[in-house]
N, C-alpha and C positions, 0 to 999 in steps of 0.2 A: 673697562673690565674690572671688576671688583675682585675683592682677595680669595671670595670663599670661590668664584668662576677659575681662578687661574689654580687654585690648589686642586679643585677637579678637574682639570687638563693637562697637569702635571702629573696626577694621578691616573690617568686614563693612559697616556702616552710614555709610561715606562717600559723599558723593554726588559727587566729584569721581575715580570711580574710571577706570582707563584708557578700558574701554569706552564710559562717557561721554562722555570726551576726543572720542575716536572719532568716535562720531555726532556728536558736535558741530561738529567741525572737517568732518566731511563733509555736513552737512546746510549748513553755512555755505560751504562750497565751492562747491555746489550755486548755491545764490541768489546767489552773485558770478556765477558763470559763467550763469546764466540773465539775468543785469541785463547783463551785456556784450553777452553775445550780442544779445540786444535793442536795446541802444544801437548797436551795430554796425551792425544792419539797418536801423535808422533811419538812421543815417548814410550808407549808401548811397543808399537811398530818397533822402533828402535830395538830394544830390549828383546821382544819375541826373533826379532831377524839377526841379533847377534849370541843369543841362548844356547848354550850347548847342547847339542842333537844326542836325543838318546838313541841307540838304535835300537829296533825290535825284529827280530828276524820274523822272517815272512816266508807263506808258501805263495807260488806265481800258477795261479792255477792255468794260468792257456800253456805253458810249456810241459807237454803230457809225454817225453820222453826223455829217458837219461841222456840222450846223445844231445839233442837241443837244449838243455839245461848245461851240461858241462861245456859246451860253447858259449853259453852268454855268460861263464865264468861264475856259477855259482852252484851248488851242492845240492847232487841227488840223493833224498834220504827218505824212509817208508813210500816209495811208491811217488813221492812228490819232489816239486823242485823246490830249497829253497835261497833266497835270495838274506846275507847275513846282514844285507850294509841298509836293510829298508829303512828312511828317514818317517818317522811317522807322521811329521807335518805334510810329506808327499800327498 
């Protein structure tokens, strides 16, 4: 086997060739940004689920009597019910 025969087989048979590089650095790209992303959305999650509830009073429109209204504990006012404690994320 002569020299210039074994430098291209040395060269052919490397395992750390560009293309490798390549995939590598982009299959690792991948899984960073897949794990960010994720923690990202968690994050929010987080934050939107411990956020303090504004409330917005609200009319219940199927309770179409004062009497069935002051039962579920909430306030007959103009002709409607309405309810003080509505979360508006509900």
């Amino acid at each position: 086997m002569t020299l210039s025969q074994t430098n291209t087989n040395l060269k052919k048979s490397r395992v750390w060739t560009v293309a490798h590089v390549a995939v590598l650095v982009v299959t690792l790209g991948s899984i960073v940004g897949a794990v960010l992303a994720v923690g990202y959305g968690g994050l929010q999650f987080f934050r939107w689920a411990t956020s303090p509830r504004a409330v917005s009073p609200t009319s219940i429109p199927w309770i179409t009597s004062e009497r069935d209204c002051q039962r579920s504990n909430r306030a007959w006012k103009d002709g409607q019910c309405w309810d003080a404690q509505h979360d508006y994320h509900f």
